[in-house]
C-alpha positions as CSV (number, residue, x, y, z in Angstrom):
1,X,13.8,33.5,34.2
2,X,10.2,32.3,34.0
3,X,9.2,30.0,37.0
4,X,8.1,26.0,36.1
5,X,5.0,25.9,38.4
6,X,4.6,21.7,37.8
7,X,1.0,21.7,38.5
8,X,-1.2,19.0,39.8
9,X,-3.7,17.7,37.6
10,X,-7.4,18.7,38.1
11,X,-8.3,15.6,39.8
12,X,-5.5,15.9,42.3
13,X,-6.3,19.7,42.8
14,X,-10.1,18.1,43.8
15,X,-8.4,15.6,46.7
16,X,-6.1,17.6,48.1
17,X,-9.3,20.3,48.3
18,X,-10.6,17.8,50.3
19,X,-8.0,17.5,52.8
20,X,-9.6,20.7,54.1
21,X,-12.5,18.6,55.3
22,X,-13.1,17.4,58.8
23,X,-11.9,14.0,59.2
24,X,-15.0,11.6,59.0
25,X,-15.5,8.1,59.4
26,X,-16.6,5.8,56.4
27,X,-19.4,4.3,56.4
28,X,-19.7,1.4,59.1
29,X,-17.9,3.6,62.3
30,X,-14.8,2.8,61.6
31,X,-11.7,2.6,58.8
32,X,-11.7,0.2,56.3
33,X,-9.8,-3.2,56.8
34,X,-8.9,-2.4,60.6
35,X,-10.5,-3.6,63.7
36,X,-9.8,-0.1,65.3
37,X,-13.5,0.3,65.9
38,X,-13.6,-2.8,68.1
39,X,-10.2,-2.6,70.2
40,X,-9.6,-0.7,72.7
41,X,-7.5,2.7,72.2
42,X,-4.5,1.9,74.1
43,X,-4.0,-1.3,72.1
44,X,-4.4,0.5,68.7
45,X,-1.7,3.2,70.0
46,X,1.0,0.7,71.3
47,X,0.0,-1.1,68.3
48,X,1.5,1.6,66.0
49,X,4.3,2.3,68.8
50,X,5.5,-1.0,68.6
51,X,6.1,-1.0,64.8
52,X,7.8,2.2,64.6
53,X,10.0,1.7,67.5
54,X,11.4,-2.3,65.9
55,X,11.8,-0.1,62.6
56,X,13.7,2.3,64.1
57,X,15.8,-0.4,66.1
58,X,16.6,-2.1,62.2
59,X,17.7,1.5,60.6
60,X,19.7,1.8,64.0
61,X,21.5,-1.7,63.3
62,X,21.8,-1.1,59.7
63,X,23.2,2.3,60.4
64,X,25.8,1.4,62.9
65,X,26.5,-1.3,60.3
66,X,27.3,0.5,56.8
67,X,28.6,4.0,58.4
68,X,31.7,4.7,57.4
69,X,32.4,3.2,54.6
70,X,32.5,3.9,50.8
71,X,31.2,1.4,49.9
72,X,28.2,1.1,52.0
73,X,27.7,4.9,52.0
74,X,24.2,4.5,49.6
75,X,23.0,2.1,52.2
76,X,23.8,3.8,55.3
77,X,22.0,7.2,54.1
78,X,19.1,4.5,53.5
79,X,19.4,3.5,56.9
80,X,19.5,7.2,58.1
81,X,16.1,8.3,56.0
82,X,14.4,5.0,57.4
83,X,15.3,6.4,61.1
84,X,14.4,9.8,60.1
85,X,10.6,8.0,59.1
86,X,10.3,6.0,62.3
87,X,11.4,8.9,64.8
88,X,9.3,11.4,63.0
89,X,6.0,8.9,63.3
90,X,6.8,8.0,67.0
91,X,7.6,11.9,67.8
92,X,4.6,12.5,66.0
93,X,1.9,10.1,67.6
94,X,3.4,11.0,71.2
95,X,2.2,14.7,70.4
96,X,-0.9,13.8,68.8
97,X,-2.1,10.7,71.4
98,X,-0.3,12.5,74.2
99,X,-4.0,12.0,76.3
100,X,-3.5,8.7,76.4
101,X,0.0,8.7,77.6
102,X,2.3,9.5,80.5
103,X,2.6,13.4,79.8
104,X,6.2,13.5,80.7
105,X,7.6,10.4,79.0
106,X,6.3,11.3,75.9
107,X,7.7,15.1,75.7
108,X,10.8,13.9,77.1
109,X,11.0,11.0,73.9
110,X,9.5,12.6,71.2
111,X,12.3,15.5,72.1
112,X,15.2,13.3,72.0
113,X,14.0,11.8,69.0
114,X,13.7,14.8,67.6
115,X,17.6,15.6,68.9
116,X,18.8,12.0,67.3
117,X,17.5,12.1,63.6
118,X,18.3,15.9,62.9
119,X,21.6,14.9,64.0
120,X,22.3,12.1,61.6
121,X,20.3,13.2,59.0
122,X,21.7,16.5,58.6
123,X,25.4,15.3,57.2
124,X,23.0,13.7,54.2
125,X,21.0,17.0,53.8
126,X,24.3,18.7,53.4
127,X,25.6,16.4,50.7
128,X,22.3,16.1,48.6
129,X,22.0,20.3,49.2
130,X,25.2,20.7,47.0
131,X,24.1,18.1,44.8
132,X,21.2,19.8,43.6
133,X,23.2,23.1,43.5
134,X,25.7,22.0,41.3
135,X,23.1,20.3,38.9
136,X,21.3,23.8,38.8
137,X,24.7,25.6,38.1
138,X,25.4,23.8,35.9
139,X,22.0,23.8,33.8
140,X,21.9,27.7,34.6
141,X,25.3,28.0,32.9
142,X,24.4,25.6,29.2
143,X,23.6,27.1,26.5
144,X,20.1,26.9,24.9
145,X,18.6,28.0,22.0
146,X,14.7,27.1,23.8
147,X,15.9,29.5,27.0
148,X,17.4,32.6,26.6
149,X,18.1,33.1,30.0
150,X,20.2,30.2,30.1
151,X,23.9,30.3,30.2
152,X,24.2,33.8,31.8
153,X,26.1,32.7,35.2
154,X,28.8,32.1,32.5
155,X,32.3,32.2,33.8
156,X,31.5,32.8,37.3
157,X,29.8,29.4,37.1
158,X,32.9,27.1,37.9
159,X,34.1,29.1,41.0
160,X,30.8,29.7,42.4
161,X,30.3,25.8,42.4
162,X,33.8,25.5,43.9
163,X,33.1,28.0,46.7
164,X,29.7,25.7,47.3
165,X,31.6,22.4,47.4
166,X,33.8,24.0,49.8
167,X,31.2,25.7,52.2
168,X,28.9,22.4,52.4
169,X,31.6,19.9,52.0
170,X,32.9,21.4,55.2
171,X,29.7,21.9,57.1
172,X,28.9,17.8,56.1
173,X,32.7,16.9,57.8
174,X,31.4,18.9,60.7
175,X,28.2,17.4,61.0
176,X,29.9,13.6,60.5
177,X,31.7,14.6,63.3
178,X,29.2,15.7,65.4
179,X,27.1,12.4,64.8
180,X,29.8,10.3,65.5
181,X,30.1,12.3,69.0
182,X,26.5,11.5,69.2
183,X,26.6,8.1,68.7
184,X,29.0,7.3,71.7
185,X,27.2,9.4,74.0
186,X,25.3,8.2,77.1
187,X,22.7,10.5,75.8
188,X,22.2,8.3,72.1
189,X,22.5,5.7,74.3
190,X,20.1,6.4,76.5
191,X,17.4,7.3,73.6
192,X,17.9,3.7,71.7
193,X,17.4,1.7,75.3
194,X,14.2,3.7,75.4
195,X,13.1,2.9,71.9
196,X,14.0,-1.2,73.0
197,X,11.3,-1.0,75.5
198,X,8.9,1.1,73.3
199,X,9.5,-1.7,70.8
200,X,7.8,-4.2,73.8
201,X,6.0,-1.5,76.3
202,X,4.2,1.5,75.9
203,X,3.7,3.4,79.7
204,X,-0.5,4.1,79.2
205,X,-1.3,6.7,81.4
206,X,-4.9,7.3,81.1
207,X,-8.4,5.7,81.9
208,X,-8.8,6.4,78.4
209,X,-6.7,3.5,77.2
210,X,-9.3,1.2,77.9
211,X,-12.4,2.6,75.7
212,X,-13.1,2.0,72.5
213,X,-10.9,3.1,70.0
214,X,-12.4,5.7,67.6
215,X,-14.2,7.5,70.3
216,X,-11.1,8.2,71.9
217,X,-8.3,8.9,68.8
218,X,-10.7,10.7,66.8
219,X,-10.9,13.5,68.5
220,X,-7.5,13.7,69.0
221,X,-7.0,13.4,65.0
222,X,-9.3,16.1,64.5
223,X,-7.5,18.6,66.9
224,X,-4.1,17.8,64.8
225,X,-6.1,18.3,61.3
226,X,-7.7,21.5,63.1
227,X,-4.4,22.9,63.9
228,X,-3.2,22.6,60.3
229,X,-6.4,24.1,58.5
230,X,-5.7,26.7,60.7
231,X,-2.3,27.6,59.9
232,X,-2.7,26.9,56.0
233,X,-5.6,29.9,56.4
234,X,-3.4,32.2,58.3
235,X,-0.3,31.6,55.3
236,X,0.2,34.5,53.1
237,X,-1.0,33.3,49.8
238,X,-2.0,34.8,47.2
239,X,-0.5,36.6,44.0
240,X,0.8,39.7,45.9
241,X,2.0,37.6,48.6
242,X,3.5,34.8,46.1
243,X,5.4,38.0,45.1
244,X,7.3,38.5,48.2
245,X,9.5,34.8,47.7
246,X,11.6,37.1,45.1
247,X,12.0,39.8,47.9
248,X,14.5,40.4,51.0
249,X,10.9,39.2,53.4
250,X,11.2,36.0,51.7
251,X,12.8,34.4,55.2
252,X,9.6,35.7,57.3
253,X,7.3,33.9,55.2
254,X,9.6,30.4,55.0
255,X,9.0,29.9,58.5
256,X,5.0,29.8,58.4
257,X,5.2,27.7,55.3
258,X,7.7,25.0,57.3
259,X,5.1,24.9,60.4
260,X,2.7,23.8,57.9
261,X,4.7,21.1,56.5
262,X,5.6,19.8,60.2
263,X,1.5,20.1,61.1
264,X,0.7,18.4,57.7
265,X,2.9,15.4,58.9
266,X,1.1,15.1,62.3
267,X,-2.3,14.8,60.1
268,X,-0.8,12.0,57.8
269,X,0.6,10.0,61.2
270,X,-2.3,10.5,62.7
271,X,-4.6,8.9,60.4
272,X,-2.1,6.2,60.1
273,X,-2.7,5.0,63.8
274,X,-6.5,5.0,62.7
275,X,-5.1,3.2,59.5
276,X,-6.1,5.5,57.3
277,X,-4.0,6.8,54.6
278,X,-4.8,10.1,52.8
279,X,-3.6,10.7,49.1
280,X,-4.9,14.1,49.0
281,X,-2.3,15.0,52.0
282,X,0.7,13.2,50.6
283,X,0.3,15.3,47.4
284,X,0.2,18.6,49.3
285,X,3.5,17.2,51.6
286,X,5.3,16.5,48.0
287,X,4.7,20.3,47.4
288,X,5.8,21.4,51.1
289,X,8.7,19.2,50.9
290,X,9.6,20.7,47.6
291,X,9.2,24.4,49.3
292,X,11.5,23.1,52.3
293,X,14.6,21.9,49.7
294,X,14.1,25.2,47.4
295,X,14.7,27.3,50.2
296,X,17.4,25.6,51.8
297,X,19.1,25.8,48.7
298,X,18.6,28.9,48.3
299,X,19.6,30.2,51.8
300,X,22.9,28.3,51.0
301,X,23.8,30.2,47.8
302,X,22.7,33.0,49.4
303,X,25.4,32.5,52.4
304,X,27.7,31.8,49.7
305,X,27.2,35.2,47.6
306,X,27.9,36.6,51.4
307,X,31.4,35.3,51.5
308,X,34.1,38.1,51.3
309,X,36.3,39.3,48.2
310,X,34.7,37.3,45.6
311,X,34.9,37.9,42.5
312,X,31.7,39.6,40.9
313,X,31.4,37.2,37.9
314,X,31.2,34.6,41.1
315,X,28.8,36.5,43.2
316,X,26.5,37.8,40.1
317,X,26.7,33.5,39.2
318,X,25.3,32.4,43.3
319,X,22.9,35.7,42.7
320,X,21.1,33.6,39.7
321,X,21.4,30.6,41.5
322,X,19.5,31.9,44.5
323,X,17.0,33.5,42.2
324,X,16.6,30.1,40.5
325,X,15.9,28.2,43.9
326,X,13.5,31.0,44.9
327,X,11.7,30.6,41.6
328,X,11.2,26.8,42.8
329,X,10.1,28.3,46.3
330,X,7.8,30.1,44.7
331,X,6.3,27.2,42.1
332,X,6.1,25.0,45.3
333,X,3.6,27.4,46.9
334,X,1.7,28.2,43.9
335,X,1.1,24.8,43.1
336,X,-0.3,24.1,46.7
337,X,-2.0,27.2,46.8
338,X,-4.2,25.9,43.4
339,X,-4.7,22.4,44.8
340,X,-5.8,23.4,48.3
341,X,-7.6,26.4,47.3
342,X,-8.6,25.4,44.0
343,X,-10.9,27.8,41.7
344,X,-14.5,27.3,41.5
């Protein structure tokens, strides 16, 4: 089964190429269509606080308004994604602008955000994890005259998708449950009154909230972007090392690819409190968030193929699937590999 590598075009493979670069100013001293050159650092980072904390209090409200419900089940998971976005950017400038902050605060919040979006997210990641299995199973197991690797799951097709539906359908019931525990804790509690004051207050802890903007954030943008050059040279890329996503080591290697996606993210909300957007880095995150849902899908099939007495037809049917996911694993990192690396 050949891999589809979905390639950027040449264009995109030159921006993202330049996402390698040091992050410079345009010309002028500071970014286009802000006034972040001329106001003071601490404003420009409670600034972007304050927006991400009120969009975080909506997604809470809409959340705690459309959970639960059948109907409103497209809208809550909405709601959840939204949260997900604001505590991730919140968490994110915290670590990034943590200079300029009070040290302990800002662990302590960017933790517990942390703790409160994987928590309600992960029920969704469950349900859209055996959506995309079953739509590979079933496109693994349909006949084609243009692909004559398809249909070979065959029989094995149906119980292997049954024996997913079961697996994840349970482990989303047990992560409902575990955010509904959340939710009446004193500890969500806790986290979404501290949110309410970021919304209004951010605790400045530094005599360098009062200097000029760029002079200040810059540099703390540049340690972020420095931190993910860095770990995007250290990845094992490569041909020989592309190799090893169809191996057993294929788990070792997921984990330095993941750190790059979570360091990528700190780069993109970092220029956003400059207000700066980069294109070239929201291609490369499309490919890293691709690599993130392959393997995850594939570590589930694989957990599957793990479960006792099943029948071989079933296990040789979750082998193919895994291989299939891997595949995408595998096109995800190619395809950043030729855009951020690209050949002379």
């Amino acid at each position: 089964m050949a891999p589809r590598h979905d390639l950027t075009a040449d264009g995109d493979r030159a921006q993202v190429a330049a996402a390698r670069r040091p992050l410079v100013p345009p010309p002028g001293g500071e970014p286009d269509g802000t006034g972040t050159g001329r106001d003071a650092a601490g404003e420009v980072l409670a600034g972007y606080l304050h927006r991400q904390a009120a969009d975080l209090l909506r997604a809470l409200r809409l959340h705690e308004e459309t959970a639960g419900s059948a109907e409103t089940a497209a809208d809550a998971a909405g709601a959840v994604r939204s949260l997900g976005r604001a505590a991730r950017r919140i968490s994110g400038a915290l670590h990034t602008y943590r200079p300029l902050l009070d040290a302990g605060w800002a662990d302590h919040l960017a933790a517990e955000l942390t703790w409160l979006s994987g928590v309600l997210s992960r029920e969704y990641a469950y349900g859209t994890r055996l959506d995309r299995l079953l739509a590979a199973l079933h496109r693994l197991s349909a006949p084609s005259d243009d692909d004559p690797a398809a249909g070979r799951p065959g029989a094995g097709a149906a119980r292997a998708g049954a024996l997913l539906e079961r697996q994840l359908t349970l482990s989303r019931t047990r992560a409902h449950s575990a955010a509904l525990q959340a939710l009446g804790s004193a500890r969500f509690h806790a986290v979404a009154d501290a949110v309410a004051v970021l919304a209004s207050e951010v605790p400045l802890d530094s005599g360098l909230a009062d200097r000029p903007a760029l002079p200040v954030l810059r540099p703390c943008a540049e340690h972020a972007h420095r931190r993910l050059v860095d770990a995007v040279d250290a990845l094992p890329m490569g041909p020989g090392a592309l190799a090893h996503t169809l191996t057993g080591a294929e788990d070792r290697y997921d984990g330095a690819w993941h750190r790059v996606r979570c360091l990528l993210r700190l780069v993109r909300y970092a220029q956003e409190v400059l207000g700066e957007e980069s294109t070239p880095l929201g291609v490369a995150g499309r490919h890293l968030q691709r690599h993130r849902t392959a393997a995850a899908a594939a570590d589930a099939a694989a957990s599957a193929g793990r479960t006792p007495r099943i029948a071989p037809a079933t296990a040789y049917a979750l082998g193919v699937l895994h291989a299939d996911q891997r595949h995408e694993v595998e096109a995800a990192r190619l395809a950043f590999h030729r855009i951020w690396h690209p050949a002379p």
